[in-house]
Each structure stands twice: as structure tokens, then as C-alpha cells.
C-alpha positions as CSV (number, residue, x, y, z in Angstrom):
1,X,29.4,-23.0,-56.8
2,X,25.8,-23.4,-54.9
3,X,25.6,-21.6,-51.5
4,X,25.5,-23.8,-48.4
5,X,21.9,-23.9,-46.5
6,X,23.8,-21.7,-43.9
7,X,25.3,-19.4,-46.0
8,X,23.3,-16.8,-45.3
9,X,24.0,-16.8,-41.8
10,X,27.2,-17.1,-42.5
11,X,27.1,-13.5,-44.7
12,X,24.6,-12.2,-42.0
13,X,27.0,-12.9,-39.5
14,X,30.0,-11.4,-40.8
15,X,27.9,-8.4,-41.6
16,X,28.3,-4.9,-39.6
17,X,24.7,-4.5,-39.7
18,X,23.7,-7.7,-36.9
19,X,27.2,-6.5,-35.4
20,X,25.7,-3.1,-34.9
21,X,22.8,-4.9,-33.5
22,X,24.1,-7.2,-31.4
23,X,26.3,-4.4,-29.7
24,X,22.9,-2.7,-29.2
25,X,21.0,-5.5,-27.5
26,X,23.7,-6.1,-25.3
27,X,24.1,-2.6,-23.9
28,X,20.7,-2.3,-23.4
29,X,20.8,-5.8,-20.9
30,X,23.9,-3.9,-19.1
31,X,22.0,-1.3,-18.5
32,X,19.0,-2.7,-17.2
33,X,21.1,-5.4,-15.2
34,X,22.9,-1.8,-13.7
35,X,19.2,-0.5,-13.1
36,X,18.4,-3.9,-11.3
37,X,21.2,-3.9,-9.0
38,X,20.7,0.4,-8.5
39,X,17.0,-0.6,-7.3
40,X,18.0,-3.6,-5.2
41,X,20.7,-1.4,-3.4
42,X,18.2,1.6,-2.5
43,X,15.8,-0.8,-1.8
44,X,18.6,-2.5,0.9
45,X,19.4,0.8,2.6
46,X,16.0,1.7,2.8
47,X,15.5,-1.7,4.8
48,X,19.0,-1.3,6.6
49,X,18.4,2.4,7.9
50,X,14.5,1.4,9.0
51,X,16.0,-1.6,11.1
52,X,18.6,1.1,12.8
53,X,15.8,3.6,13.4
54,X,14.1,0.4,15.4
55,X,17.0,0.0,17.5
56,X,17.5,3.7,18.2
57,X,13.9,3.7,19.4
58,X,14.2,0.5,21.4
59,X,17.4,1.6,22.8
60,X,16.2,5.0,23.5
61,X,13.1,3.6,25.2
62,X,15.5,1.6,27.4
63,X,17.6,4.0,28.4
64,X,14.7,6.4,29.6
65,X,13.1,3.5,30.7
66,X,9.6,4.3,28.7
67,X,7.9,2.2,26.6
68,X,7.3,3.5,22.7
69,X,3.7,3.7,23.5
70,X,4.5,6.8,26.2
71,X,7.0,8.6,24.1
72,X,4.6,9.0,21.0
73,X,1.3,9.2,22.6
74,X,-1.2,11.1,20.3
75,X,-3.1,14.1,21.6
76,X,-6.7,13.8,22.2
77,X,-8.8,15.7,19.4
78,X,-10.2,19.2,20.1
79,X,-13.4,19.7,21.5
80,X,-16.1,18.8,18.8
81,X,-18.3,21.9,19.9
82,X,-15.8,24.6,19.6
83,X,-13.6,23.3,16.9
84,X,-15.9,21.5,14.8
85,X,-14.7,23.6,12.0
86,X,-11.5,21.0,12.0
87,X,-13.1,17.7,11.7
88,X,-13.5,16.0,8.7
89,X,-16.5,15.2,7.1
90,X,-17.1,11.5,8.0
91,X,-19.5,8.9,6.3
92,X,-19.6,5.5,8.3
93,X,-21.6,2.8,6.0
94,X,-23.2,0.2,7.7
95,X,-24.1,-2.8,4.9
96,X,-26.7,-5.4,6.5
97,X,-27.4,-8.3,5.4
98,X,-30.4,-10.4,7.3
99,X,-29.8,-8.4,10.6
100,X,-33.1,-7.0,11.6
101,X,-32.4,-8.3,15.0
102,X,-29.1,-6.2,15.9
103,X,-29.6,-3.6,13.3
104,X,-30.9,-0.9,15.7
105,X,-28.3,-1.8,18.4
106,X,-25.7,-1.3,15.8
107,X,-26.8,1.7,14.1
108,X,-27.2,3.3,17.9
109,X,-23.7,2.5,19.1
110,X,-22.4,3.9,15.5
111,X,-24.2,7.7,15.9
112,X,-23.1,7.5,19.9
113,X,-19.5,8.3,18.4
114,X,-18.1,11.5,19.4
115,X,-17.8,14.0,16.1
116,X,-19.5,16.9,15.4
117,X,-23.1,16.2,13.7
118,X,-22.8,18.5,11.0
119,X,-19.5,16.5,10.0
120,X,-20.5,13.0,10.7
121,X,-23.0,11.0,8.6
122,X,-24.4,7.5,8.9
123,X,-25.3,5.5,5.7
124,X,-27.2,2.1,6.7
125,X,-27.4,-0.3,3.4
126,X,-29.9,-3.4,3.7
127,X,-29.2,-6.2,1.8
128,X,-31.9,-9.1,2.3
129,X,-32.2,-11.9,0.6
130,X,-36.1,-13.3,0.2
131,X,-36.6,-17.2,-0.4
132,X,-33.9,-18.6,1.3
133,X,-34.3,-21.5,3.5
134,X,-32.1,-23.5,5.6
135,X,-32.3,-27.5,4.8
């Protein structure tokens, strides 16, 4: 007797060996459909509790009859002189490309910011381009 063209799959299928495998494979897409579904949940929560933490404040801000803007108003920063101990060390980069004309008016209003000098430094960056021409 000559074996079919699908015997093999036949003897392949009746095997333990693709059963073991099977069983394998299809664990392993139950538990990442069960990881899927875990994420989605947290990740509904998370969005359900943030939109109830908006109403609180809206309803809190009604009640009281202050705007959000009022009830977390930021402190100003220390004084610069006394405390400049507790500023961070700022760069502010200023990239110009073709700006002779406003360059010094820019780079002026940048160093007229209020931070302590030893803290604060200004970086200017000129980028010009030679040869072009308008048509």
C-alpha cells in the first residue's frame, strides 16, 4: 500500500508531539488576549478616575464660587538676589537665520528676563545663508 500525499499530515496530526504544540500556542494567545484586556481595563480606570477628578474640581470651584485658576495659583519665585542659590542653571538658544535687522532687539528683550546672572546664560546661533536671491 502507497501512502496518500496527505499522509503525513495525517500521522503528524494524530501525533502527541503537534498536540503538545498546539496546546502550547494556544495558551500563549490566552494569555496575551488576558494581558490585552488587563491593559485596556487599567488603562479605562485611569481615564474614568481623571474625568471624576475634573468634576470634583469643577464642582468644587462652583460651590466656592472660584475659578480653578484662583484655587491653584502658583507662588511667585524667590527673590533672585537672595536666593539665587535655588535657581536653575538656564541656557536660552536663540538660532537666527537672516535676522540682522531684529537680532539685537531680540537678544535684548531675552537677557532683560529676571534670573540671577550667574544662573542664566544666552546662546545666540547665526545661520545665514550667502547667494540666495529672490526671483
Amino acid at each position: 500500500m502507497s501512502p496518500s500525499p496527505g499522509g503525513h499530515a495525517v500521522t503528524l496530526l494524530a501525533s502527541g508531539e503537534f498536540r503538545a504544540v498546539y496546546s502550547a500556542y494556544v495558551t500563549l494567545l490566552q494569555s496575551l488576549v488576558l494581558l490585552a484586556v488587563a491593559l485596556s481595563l487599567v488603562v479605562s480606570i485611569d481615564r474614568v478616575l481623571k474625568v471624576a477628578r475634573h468634576a470634583l474640581i469643577l464642582l468644587h470651584c462652583a460651590w466656592t464660587r472660584r475659578r480653578p485658576e484662583q484655587r491653584f495659583s502658583a507662588r511667585p519665585l524667590p527673590d533672585a538676589a537672595v536666593y539665587a542659590a535655588l535657581y536653575p542653571s538656564v541656557a536660552v538658544q536663540l538660532p537666527m537665520f537672516n535676522e540682522a535687522a531684529v537680532c539685537q532687539a531680540i537678544i535684548d528683550s531675552v537677557c532683560e528676563l529676571a534670573w540671577p546672572r550667574a544662573r542664566f546664560c544666552v546662546q545666540v546661533r547665526l545661520l545665514e545663508v550667502r547667494g540666495w536671491c529672490d526671483a
